[in-house]
LUMRO-97278 format. One record per residue (C-alpha): x, y, z; residue number from 1. Coordinates in steps of 0.02 Angstrom, whole numbers, plus 50000, padded with zeros to 5 digits. Layout:
residues N
X, Y, Z, NUM
...
***
This chain:
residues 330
46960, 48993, 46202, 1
47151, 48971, 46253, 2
47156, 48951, 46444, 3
47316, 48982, 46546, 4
47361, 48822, 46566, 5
47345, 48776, 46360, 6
47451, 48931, 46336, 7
47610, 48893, 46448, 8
47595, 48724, 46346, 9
47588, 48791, 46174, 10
47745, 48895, 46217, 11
47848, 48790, 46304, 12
47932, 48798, 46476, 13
47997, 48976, 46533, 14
48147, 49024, 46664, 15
48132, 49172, 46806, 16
48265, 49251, 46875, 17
48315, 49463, 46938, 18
48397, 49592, 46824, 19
48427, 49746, 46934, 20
48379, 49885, 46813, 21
48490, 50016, 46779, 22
48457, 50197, 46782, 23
48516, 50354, 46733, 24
48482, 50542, 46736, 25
48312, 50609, 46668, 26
48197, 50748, 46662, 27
48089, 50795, 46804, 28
47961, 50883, 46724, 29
47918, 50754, 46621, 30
47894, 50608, 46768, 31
47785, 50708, 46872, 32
47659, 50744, 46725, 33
47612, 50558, 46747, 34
47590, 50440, 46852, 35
47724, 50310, 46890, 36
47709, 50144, 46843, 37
47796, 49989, 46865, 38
47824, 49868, 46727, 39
47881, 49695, 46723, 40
47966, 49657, 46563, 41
48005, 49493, 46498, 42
48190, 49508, 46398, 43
48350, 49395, 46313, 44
48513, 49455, 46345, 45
48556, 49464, 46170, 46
48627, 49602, 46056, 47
48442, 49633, 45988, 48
48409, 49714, 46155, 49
48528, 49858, 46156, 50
48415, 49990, 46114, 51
48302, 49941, 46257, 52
48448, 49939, 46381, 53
48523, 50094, 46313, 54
48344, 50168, 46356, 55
48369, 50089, 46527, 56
48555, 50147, 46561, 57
48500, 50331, 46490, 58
48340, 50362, 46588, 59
48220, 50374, 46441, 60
48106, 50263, 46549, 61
48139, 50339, 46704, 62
48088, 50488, 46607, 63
47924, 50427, 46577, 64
47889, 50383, 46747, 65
47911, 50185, 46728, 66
48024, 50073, 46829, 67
48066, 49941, 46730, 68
48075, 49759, 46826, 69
48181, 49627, 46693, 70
48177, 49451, 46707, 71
48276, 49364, 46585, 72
48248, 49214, 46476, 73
48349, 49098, 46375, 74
48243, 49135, 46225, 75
48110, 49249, 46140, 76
47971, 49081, 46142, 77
48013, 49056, 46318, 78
47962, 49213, 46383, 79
47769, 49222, 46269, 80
47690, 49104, 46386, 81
47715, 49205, 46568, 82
47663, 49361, 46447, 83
47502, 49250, 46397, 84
47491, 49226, 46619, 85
47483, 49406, 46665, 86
47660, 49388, 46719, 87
47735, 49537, 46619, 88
47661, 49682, 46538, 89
47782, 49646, 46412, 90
47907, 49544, 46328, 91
48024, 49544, 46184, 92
48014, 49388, 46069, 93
48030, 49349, 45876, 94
47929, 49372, 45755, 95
47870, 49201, 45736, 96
47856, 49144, 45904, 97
47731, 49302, 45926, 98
47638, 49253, 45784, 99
47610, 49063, 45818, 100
47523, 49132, 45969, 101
47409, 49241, 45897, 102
47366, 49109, 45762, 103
47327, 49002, 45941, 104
47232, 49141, 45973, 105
47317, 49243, 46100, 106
47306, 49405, 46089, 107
47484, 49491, 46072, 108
47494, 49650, 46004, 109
47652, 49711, 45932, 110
47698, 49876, 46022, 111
47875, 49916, 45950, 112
47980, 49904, 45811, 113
48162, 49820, 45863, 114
48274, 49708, 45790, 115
48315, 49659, 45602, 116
48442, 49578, 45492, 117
48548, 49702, 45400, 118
48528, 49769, 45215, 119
48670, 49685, 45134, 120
48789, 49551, 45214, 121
48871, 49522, 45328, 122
48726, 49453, 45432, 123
48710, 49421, 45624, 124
48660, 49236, 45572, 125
48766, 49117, 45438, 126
48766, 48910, 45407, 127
48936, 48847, 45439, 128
48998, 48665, 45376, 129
49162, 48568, 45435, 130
49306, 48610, 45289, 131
49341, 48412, 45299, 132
49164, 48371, 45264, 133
49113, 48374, 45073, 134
48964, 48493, 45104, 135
48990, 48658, 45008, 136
48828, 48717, 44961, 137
48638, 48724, 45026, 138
48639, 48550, 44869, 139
48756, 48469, 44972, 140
48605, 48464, 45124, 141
48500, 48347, 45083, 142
48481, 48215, 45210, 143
48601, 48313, 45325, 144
48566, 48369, 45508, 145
48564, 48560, 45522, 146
48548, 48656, 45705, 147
48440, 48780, 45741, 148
48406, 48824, 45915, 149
48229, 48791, 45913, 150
48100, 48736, 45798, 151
47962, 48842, 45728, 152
48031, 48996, 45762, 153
48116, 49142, 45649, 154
48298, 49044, 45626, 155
48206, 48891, 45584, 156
48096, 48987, 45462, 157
48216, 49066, 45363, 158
48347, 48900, 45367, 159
48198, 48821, 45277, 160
48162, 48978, 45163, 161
48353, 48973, 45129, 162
48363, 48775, 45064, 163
48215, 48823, 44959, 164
48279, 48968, 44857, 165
48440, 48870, 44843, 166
48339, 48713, 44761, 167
48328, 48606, 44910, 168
48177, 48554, 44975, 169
48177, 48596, 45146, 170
48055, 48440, 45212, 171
48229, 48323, 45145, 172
48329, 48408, 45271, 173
48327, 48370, 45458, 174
48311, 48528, 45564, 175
48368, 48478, 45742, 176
48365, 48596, 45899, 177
48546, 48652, 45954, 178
48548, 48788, 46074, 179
48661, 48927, 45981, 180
48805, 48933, 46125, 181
48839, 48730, 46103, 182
48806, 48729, 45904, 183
48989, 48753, 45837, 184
49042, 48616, 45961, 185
48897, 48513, 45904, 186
48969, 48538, 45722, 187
49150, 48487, 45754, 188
49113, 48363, 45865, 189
48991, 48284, 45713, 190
48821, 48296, 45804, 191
48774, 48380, 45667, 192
48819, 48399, 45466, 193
48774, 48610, 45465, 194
48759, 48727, 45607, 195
48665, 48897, 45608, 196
48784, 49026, 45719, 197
48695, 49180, 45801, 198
48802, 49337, 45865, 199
48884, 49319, 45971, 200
48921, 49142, 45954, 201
48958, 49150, 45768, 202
49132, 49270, 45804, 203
49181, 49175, 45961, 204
49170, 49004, 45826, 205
49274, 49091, 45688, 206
49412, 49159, 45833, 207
49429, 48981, 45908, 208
49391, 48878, 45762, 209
49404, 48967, 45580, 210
49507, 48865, 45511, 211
49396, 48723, 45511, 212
49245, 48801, 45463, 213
49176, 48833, 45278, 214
49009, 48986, 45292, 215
48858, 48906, 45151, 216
48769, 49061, 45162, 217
48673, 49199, 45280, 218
48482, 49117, 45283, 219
48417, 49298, 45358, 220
48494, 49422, 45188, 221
48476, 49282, 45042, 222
48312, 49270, 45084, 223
48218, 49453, 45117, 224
48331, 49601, 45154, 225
48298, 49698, 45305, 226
48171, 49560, 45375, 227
48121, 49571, 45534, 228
48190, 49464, 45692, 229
48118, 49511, 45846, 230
48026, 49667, 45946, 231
47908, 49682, 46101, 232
47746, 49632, 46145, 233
47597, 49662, 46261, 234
47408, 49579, 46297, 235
47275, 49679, 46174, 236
47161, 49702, 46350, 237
47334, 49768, 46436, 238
47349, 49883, 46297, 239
47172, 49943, 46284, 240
47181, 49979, 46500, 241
47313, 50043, 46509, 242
47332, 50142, 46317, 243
47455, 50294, 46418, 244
47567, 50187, 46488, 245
47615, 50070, 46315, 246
47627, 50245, 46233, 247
47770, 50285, 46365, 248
47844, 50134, 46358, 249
47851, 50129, 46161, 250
47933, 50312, 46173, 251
48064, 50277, 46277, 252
48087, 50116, 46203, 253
48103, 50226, 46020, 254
48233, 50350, 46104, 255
48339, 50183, 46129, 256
48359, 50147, 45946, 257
48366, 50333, 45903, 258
48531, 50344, 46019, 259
48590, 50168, 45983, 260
48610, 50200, 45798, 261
48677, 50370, 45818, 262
48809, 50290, 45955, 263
48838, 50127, 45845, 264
49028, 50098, 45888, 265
49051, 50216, 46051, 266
49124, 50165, 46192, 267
48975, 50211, 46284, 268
48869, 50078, 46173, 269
48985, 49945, 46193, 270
48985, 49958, 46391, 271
48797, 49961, 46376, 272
48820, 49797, 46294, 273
48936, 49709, 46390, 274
48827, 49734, 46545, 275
48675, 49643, 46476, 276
48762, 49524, 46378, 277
48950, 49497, 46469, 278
49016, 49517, 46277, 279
49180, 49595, 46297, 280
49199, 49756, 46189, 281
49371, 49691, 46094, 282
49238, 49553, 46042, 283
49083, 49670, 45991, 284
49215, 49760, 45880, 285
49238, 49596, 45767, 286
49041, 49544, 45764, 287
48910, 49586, 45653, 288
48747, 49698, 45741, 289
48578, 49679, 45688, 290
48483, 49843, 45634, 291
48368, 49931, 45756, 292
48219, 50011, 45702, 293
48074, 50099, 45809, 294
47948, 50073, 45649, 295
47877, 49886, 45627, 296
47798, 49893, 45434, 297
47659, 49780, 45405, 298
47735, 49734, 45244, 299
47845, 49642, 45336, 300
47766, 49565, 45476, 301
47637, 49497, 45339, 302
47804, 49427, 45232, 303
47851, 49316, 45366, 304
47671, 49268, 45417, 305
47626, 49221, 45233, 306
47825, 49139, 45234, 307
47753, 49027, 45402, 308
47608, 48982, 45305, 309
47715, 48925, 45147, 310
47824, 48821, 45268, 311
47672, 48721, 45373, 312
47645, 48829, 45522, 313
47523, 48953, 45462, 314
47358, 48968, 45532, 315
47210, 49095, 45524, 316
47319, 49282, 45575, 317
47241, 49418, 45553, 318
47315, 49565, 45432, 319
47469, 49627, 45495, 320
47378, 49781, 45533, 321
47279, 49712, 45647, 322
47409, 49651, 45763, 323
47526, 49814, 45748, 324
47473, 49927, 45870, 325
47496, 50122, 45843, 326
47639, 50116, 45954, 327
47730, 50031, 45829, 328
47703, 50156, 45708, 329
47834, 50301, 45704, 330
***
C-alpha cells in the first residue's frame, strides 16, 4: 500500500500557484445536456500543452460543461504527487514519470494522447557540446558530465538510450540534473561537458550563442521515431466515479490537437502560445514543435516501459493496456 505521505516522497516536491483560465465561445446545447463540473488540472507551461490551451482559449471545455482550474508546475514529476493527494483530477506529465508511479503502485491511468517527438529531425530536444571542447560525438562522452533536467524521467531515458546505440555505455557517463532554462549557461560556463536543450531553450541558445555550440545528436528521433513525451493523467477510482466527466474532458482535450495541427503556424496558434508560455511569436517561428496526437498506442507506451526496464528503473507495470484508459483511444 502507497500512503499519501510515501507518494509526495517518491515524486518529489511540487509548486502551487493560479492560472486564470481562459475561455471562449461554445455551444449551449451541448453544456446544458450535462452537468457542470469543475476540474482542477495540474499543467507545465511548455509547448507540449498547446492543444490543451487551444481547447481552453476555444471553448471546447466550456462546451462540455467543465471549468477548468490550472495550477502550474515547473515540471511533469512535480505535479504526479498532488495528483496521487486528491489535489487534481488531473495532470499532464511524461511518460516516465507516470510510469515510475504506477510501478510504485499508484494508480494513474492514462486518459489522453498528447505530446511526441517528431517523425524525422529536427527534434524539440538535441545534445549540444562547446566548439572549443574536443567532444564531437556520443564516443567522445565517456567520463563527461551531461545535463538533463531531472533524473529518471523521459530526457534522461532516452540520453541514456542515445549513448547506447551510439556504443557508449551509458552507466560511464555522468547524468547530472540541470534545469533546461540554466543548461546552455551551465555548458559555456563549463559546469558541464554536454547539455541536453528543450524548446524553447534550445533556439534562444543557438540565437545568443551558435557560434559556440557544436549539436552531437537528437536523443528523442535516433532512438524511436514518433516516441512518446508526455500526455494527461487521472486516479483509476477518479476515473471509474466519475467515467462521464474523463470522457468530456478527453473530448475536448482531442478537439485541441485536432485544431492545433490544422492551425500549426497561424497567428491564432502562436498567440495561444505566447500566453501560456510568454514565447514571443518571432521566436516560435524559428523553433522546432513537438507532434500532438489525441491517440496514445500501447505499442508505445510499452517501448518506453520495457526501455525503463533495460536502463534500471523498471519494475512490475502492468501491459500498456492496462494503464490506457478508453479515453485514450481515438
Amino acid at each position: 500500500m502507497i500512503t499519501r505521505r510515501k507518494a509526495l516522497g517518491q515524486f518529489g516536491t511540487f509548486s502551487l500557484g493560479t492560472v486564470v483560465g481562459m475561455s471562449g465561445l461554445a455551444s449551449p446545447s451541448a453544456a446544458l445536456a450535462q452537468d457542470k463540473v469543475k476540474l482542477r488540472i495540474g499543467v507545465v507551461p511548455v509547448i507540449d500543452m498547446a492543444p490543451f490551451f487551444a481547447a481552453l482559449k476555444l471553448g471546447y471545455f466550456e462546451a462540455e460543461n467543465i471549468e477548468v482550474d490550472t495550477t502550474p508546475a515547473p515540471g511533469g514529476a512535480a505535479i504526479l504527487p498532488a495528483l496521487a493527494a486528491g489535489q487534481f483530477e488531473a495532470a499532464f506529465s511524461n511518460t516516465v514519470s507516470i510510469l515510475l508511479a504506477i510501478q510504485e503502485g499508484i494508480e494513474f491511468r492514462f486518459i489522453t494522447g498528447g505530446a511526441l517527438n517528431g517523425p524525422e529531425p529536427p527534434d524539440v530536444l538535441a545534445l549540444y557540446a562547446r566548439k572549443d571542447s574536443n567532444i564531437k560525438s556520443a564516443s567522445d562522452l565517456v567520463g563527461k558530465r551531461i545535463s538533463t533536467n531531472t533524473r529518471n524521467n523521459i530526457i534522461w531515458l532516452r540520453i541514456r538510450a542515445w549513448l547506447e546505440k551510439n556504443g557508449v555505455d551509458p552507466n560511464k557517463a555522468n547524468l547530472v540534473e540541470v534545469p533546461f532554462p540554466q543548461a546552455a549557461d551551465a555548458l559555456l560556463g563549463g559546469q558541464v561537458d554536454a547539455a541536453s536543450l528543450y524548446e524553447p531553450f534550445m533556439t534562444s541558445a543557438i540565437e545568443t550563442h551558435g557560434d559556440r555550440l557544436v549539436r552531437l545528436g537528437y536523443p528523442f528521433g535516433e532512438t524511436s521515431r514518433a516516441s512518446l513525451i508526455s500526455q494527461f493523467a487521472a486516479m483509476k477510482g477518479y476515473i471509474e466515479k466519475n467515467p462521464g466527466v474523463i470522457e468530456r474532458f478527453a473530448r475536448a482535450h482531442a478537439k485541441g490537437v485536432d485544431w492545433v495541427n490544422k492551425n500549426r503556424g497561424s497567428k491564432e496558434l502562436e498567440d495561444i502560445i505566447a500566453s501560456f508560455t510568454r514565447i514571443p511569436p518571432e521566436r516560435q517561428r524559428k523553433m522546432v514543435f513537438c507532434a500532438y496526437d489525441a491517440n496514445l498506442e500501447s505499442a508505445k507506451v510499452q517501448e518506453i516501459a520495457d526501455l525503463m526496464k533495460r536502463h534500471g528503473i523498471g519494475g512490475r507495470v502492468p501491459p500498456a493496456d492496462q494503464v490506457i484508459h478508453s479515453t485514450a483511444r481515438r
